[in-house]
C-alpha positions in Angstrom: 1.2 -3.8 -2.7 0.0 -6.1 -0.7 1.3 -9.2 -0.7 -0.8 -9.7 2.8 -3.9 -8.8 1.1 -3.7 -12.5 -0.8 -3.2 -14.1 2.3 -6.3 -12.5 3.7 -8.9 -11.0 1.4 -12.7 -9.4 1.9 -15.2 -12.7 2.9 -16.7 -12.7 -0.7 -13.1 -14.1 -1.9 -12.8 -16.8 1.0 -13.2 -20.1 -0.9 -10.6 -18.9 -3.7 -8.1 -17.7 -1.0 -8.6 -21.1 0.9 -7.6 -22.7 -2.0 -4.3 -21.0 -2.7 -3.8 -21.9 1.2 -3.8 -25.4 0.3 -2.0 -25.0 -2.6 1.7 -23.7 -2.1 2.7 -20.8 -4.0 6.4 -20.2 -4.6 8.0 -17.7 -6.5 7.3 -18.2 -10.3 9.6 -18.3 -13.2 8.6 -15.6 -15.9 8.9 -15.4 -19.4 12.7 -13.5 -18.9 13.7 -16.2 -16.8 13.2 -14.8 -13.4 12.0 -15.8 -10.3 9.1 -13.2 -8.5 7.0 -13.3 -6.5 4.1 -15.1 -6.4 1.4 -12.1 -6.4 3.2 -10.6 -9.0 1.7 -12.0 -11.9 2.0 -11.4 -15.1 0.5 -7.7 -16.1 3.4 -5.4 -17.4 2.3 -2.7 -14.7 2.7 -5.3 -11.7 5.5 -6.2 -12.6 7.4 -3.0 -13.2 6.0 -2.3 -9.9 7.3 -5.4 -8.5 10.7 -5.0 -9.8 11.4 -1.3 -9.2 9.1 -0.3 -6.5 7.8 -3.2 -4.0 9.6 -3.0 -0.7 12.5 -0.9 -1.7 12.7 2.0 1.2 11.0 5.6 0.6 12.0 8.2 2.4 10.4 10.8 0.3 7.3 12.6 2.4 5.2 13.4 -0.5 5.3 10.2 -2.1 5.0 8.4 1.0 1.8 10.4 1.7 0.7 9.3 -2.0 1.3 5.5 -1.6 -0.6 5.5 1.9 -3.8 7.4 0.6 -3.3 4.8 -2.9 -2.8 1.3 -0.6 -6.4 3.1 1.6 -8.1 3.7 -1.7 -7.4 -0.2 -2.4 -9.7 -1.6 0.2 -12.0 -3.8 -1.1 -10.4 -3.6 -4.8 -7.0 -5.5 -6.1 -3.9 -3.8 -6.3 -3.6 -4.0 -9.6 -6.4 -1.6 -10.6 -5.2 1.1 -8.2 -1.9 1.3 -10.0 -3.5 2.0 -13.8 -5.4 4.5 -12.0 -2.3 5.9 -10.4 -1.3 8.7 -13.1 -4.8 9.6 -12.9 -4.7 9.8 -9.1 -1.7 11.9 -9.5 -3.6 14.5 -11.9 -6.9 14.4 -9.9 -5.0 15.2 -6.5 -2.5 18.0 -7.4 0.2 15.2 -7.8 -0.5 14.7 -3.7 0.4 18.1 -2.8 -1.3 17.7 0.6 -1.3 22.0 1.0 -3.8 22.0 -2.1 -5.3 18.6 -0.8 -6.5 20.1 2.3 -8.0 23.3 0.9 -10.5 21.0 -1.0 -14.0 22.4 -1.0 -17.3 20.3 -0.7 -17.6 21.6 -4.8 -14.3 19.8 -5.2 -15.0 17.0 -3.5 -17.7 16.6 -5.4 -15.6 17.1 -8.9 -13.7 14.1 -7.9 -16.1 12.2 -7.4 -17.3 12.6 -11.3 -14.0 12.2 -12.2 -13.9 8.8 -14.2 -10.1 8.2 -13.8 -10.4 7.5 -9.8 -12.4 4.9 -7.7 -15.6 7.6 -7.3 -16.2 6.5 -3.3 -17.2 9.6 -1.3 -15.8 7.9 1.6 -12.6 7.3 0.3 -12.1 11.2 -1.3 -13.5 12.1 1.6 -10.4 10.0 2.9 -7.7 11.5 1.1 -8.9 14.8 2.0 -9.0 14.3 5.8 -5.3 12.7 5.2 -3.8 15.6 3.9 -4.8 18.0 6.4 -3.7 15.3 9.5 0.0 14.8 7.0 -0.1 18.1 7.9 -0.2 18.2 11.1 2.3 15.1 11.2 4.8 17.1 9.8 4.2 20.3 11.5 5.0 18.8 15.0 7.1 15.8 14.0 9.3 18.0 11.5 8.7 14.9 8.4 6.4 12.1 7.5 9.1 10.2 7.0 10.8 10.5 10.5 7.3 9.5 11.9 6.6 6.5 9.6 10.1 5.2 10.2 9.4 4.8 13.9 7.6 1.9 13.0 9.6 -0.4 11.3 10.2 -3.5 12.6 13.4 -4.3 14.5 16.6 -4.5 12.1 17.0 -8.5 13.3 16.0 -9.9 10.0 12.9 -13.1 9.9 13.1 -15.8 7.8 11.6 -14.4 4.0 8.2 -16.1 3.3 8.0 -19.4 0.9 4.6 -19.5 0.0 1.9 -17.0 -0.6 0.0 -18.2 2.5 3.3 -17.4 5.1 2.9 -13.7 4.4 1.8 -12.0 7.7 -1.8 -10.1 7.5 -0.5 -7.6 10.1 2.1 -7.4 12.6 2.4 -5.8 15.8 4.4 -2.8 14.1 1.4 -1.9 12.0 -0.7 -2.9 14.4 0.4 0.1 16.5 0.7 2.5 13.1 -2.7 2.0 12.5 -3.8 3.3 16.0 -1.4 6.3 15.7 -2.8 7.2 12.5 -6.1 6.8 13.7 -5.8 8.9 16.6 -4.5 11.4 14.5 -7.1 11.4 11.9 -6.2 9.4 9.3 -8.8 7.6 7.1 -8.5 4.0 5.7 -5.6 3.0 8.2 -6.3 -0.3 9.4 -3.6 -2.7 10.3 -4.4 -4.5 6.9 -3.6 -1.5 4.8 -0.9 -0.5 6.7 0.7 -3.8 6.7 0.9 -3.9 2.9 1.6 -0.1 3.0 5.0 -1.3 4.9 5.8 -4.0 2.7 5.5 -1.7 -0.8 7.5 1.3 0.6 10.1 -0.9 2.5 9.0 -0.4 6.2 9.6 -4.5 5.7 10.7 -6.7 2.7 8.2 -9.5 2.1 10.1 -10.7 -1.1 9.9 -14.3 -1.0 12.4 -16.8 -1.1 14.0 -17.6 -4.5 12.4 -14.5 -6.0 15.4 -12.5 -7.6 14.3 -9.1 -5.9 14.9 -10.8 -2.7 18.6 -11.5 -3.5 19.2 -7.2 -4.6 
């Protein structure tokens, strides 16, 4: 998720965004009584996601493969509508297998994009396409995806946990320098943004903030 994405959203969202700036948001009690985080809301999905997936640490190639191409596919939508698409993603893509992801044809590409269940942007399956042939190459000269992602995590000294929903970071100097890797390497829909929140929902950082029972696990 993407925590960082409230704090800093496309233009056409400014004056809402502005307004949760000047109003505080602390973790919020739910109807079972605990604390989350602010972002979280209230949808059943988000908040499975928050509870069992949000910043807990992946080390799994594949699925960290998936969750950057889903966080890329996100830019200029909410979070929330990217995970109910997710099983379709899953189905659309060959469950991320990046071997049958790279062998896509233009006629494929071109399937997907009349496939109802995904966000239909040519740019973006174009994306995931060009992502799975550089995930590829990652791999093949760096042994895992994982081993390379893990390079950039922050230093272990742990910072203070954000309060309020405006404290989260946009971007860091960590993802600032994934996001030129990535780039250099291929890599489509890897800007510090996305990579930020791609850190924070496969535990690259834990952005769980203060009081919110997740960040006492």
């Amino acid at each position: 998720m993407s925590a960082s994405r409230v704090a800093r959203p496309k233009a056409a969202k400014t004056k809402v965004i502005e307004q949760v700036a000047a109003t505080p948001r602390g973790a919020v009690r739910h109807e079972d009584g605990r604390l989350r985080c602010a972002w979280c809301g209230t949808d059943p999905v988000y908040i499975r996601y928050h509870d069992t997936e949000w910043g807990v640490p992946v080390h799994d190639d594949r699925h960290l493969f998936e969750m950057l191409c889903l966080e890329g596919a996100q830019a200029g939508l909410s979070w929330i509508t990217i995970l109910r698409k997710r099983e379709n993603y899953r189905r659309a893509f060959d469950r991320f297998d990046a071997k049958k992801m790279a062998r896509y044809t233009p006629a494929k590409a071109q399937a997907l994009l009349a496939d109802p269940g995904i966000v239909r942007n040519r740019l973006k399956v174009q994306g995931f396409i060009l992502n799975a042939r550089a995930y590829l190459e990652i791999r093949a000269s760096q042994g895992s995806f994982d081993r390379y992602l893990w390079q950039f995590a922050p230093a272990a000294k742990r910072r203070r946990r954000p309060r309020f929903l405006g404290e989260f970071p946009v971007s860091t100097p960590e993802s600032d320098a994934m996001s030129k890797d990535l780039k250099r390497r291929g890599f489509k829909f890897v800007g510090t943004t996305i990579c930020y929140a791609f850190m924070q929902a496969v535990g690259l950082v834990d952005d769980h903030q203060q009081r919110c029972w997740r960040a006492a696990s």
